[in-house]
Each structure stands twice: as structure tokens, then as C-alpha cells.
N, C-alpha and C positions, 0 to 999 in steps of 0.2 A: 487489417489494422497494421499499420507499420509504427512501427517501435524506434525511437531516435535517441541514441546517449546525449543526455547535457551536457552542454557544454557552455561556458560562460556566457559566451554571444546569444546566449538562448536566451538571457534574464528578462528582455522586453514580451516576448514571447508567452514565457512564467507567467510572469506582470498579469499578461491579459487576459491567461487562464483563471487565475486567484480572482481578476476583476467577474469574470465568468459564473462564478461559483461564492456571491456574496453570503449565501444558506451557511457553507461551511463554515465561516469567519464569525458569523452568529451564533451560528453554535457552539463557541467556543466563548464567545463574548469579548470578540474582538475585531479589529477592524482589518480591512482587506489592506496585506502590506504595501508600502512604498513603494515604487520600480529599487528606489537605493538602498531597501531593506531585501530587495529579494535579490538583488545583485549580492549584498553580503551575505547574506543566508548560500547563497550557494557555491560564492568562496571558499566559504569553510565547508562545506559540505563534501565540495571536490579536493579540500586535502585530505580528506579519510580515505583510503585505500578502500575500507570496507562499504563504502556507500557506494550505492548504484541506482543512479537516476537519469528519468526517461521523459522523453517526449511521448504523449501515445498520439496519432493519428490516422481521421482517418484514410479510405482508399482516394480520397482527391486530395491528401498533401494536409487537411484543413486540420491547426491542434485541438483536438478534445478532451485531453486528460494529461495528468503525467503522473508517473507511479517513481515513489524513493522509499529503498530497500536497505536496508545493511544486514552481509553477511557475520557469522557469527556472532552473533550479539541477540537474546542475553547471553548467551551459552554455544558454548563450542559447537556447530553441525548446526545449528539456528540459523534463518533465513528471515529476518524482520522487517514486513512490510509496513514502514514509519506511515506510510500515506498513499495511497490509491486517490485520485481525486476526477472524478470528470463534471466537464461543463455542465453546469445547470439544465441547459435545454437541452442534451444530449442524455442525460439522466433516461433510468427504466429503458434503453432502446439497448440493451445487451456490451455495451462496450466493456463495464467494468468486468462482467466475467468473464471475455475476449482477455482483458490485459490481466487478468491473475490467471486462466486456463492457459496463457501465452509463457507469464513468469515460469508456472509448473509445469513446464514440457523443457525448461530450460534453465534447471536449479545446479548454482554450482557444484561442481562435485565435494564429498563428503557432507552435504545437508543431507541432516535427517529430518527435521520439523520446519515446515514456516509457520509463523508465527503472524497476526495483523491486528495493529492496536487500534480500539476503538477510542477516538477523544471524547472525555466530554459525555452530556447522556444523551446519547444517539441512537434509541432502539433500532432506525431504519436501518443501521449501519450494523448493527447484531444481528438484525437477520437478514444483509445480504452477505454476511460469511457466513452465517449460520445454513442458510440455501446452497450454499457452495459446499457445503460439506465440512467447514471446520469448527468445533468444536469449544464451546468454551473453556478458558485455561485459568484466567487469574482474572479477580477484581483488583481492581487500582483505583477504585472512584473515590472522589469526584473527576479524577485527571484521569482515566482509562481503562477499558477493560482486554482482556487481552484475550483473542480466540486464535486454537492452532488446529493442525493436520499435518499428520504423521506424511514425509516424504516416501511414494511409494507402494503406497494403498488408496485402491478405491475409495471415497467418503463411507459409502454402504458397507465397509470392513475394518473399517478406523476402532482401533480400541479407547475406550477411554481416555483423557489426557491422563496420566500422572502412572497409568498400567501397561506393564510392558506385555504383551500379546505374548502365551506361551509360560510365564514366569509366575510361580505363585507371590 
């Protein structure tokens, strides 16, 4: 899989992924944005230092997904994956744990937790972090649920969220 920072000129690109992925928009109960709303959305998105967002494709060039991240947030050493997204008909064929097993080989330093918000009520979507090893953290419903993994540890050694490994 190769991995592409956004970049502005990328928003038609966006555009067609988001067109890609009508299930997501629905599940939210909304409609797949503009090309002129996804050029502003990622505007503003490229002014935060903290966000970091990708192209994911795959080995022939073709986009399949793109994954927006922001370090630190909620909390200091937090690694927050706002959105993992891939194509509809690329769905179930192993991409989205390629681009999170990709993220987590390459977290910036002092992360200690990432963090990935579920929108909406999207069991499919809890148990594909929950397969990957992390852990549920927080309810936010009806607007999201929030699953994390400790930066550092095997899934199979992860302590509970909120228990620090060692500390009564």
C-alpha cells in the first residue's frame, strides 16, 4: 500500500473516494459531500499542524481509502484516528488493517495511546478495531464511540483502558 500526504490538489481525488463510499454518508444520515465542501473541509484541516491526512493506495497507483489522524488530541500522547475510510468495493479485502498496522509502525514520537472514533451506530466499525486489538474507551452516542490501544503493546497484553499496567 502506499501511503500519500494531502495535499490540496488532492480534493477531486477526496471527492471520489467519499463518492466511493455512499454506506459511510448513510450512516451518518447524510449525503456524500460537494467536490466545494471537500475542498473546504480540507482547508481547514491543512491549517492544524496537528492533523495528518492521507492518500491510501493501492500497489497500481489506484485511491482506495484515505485515513485523517490528529496528534495529540484528546489528550497529550493521543494519536486520534478522526476517520479510516475505504472504498466500498475494496471493503473486507484487508486494506483498512494494512493502513492502521501502517499508522502503528509509524506513530509520532511521545504517543502513547491511539485512539479511533466510531460515528454514528456502526457495530461493523467496533468490531473492526475491536479485531485489531483496541479496546473500547468511551461512549459518546449517539455521535460516537471511542476505541483505543495502548502505543507499544501487543493487543494480547493491552491492559484495560483507564488501568495503568503495574499500578494499583
Amino acid at each position: 500500500m502506499n501511503v500519500t500526504p494531502l495535499a490540496l490538489h488532492h480534493a477531486p481525488l477526496l471527492h471520489r473516494l467519499y463518492s466511493a463510499a455512499p454506506g459511510y454518508f448513510a450512516l451518518l444520515s447524510t449525503r456524500v459531500p460537494t467536490l466545494s465542501e471537500v475542498q473546504r473541509d480540507l482547508e481547514i484541516a491543512l491549517l492544524d499542524p496537528r492533523r495528518s491526512l492521507s492518500l491510501l493506495c493501492d500497489e497500481g497507483g489506484e485511491v482506495i481509502g484515505s485515513l485523517d489522524c490528529k496528534r495529540n488530541f484528546p489528550e497529550p500522547g493521543d494519536l486520534t484516528i478522526n476517520l479510516l475510510l475505504i472504498r466500498e468495493d475494496r471493503q473486507s479485502q484487508g486494506w483498512g488493517e494494512r493502513a492502521v498496522r501502517h499508522l502503528e509502525a509509524r506513530v509520532p514520537p511521545g504517543t502513547t495511546r491511539i485512539l479511533a472514533s466510531v460515528l454514528g451506530d456502526n457495530p461493523r466499525g467496533a468490531r473492526f478495531w475491536e479485531r485489531l486489538g483496541y479496546t473500547f474507551a468511551l461512549d459518546a452516542r449517539p455521535v460516537m464511540t471511542w476505541y483505543a490501544r495502548p502505543v507499544g503493546q501487543p493487543p494480547q497484553a493491552q491492559a484495560p483502558v483507564g488501568i495503568r499496567a503495574g499500578h494499583d
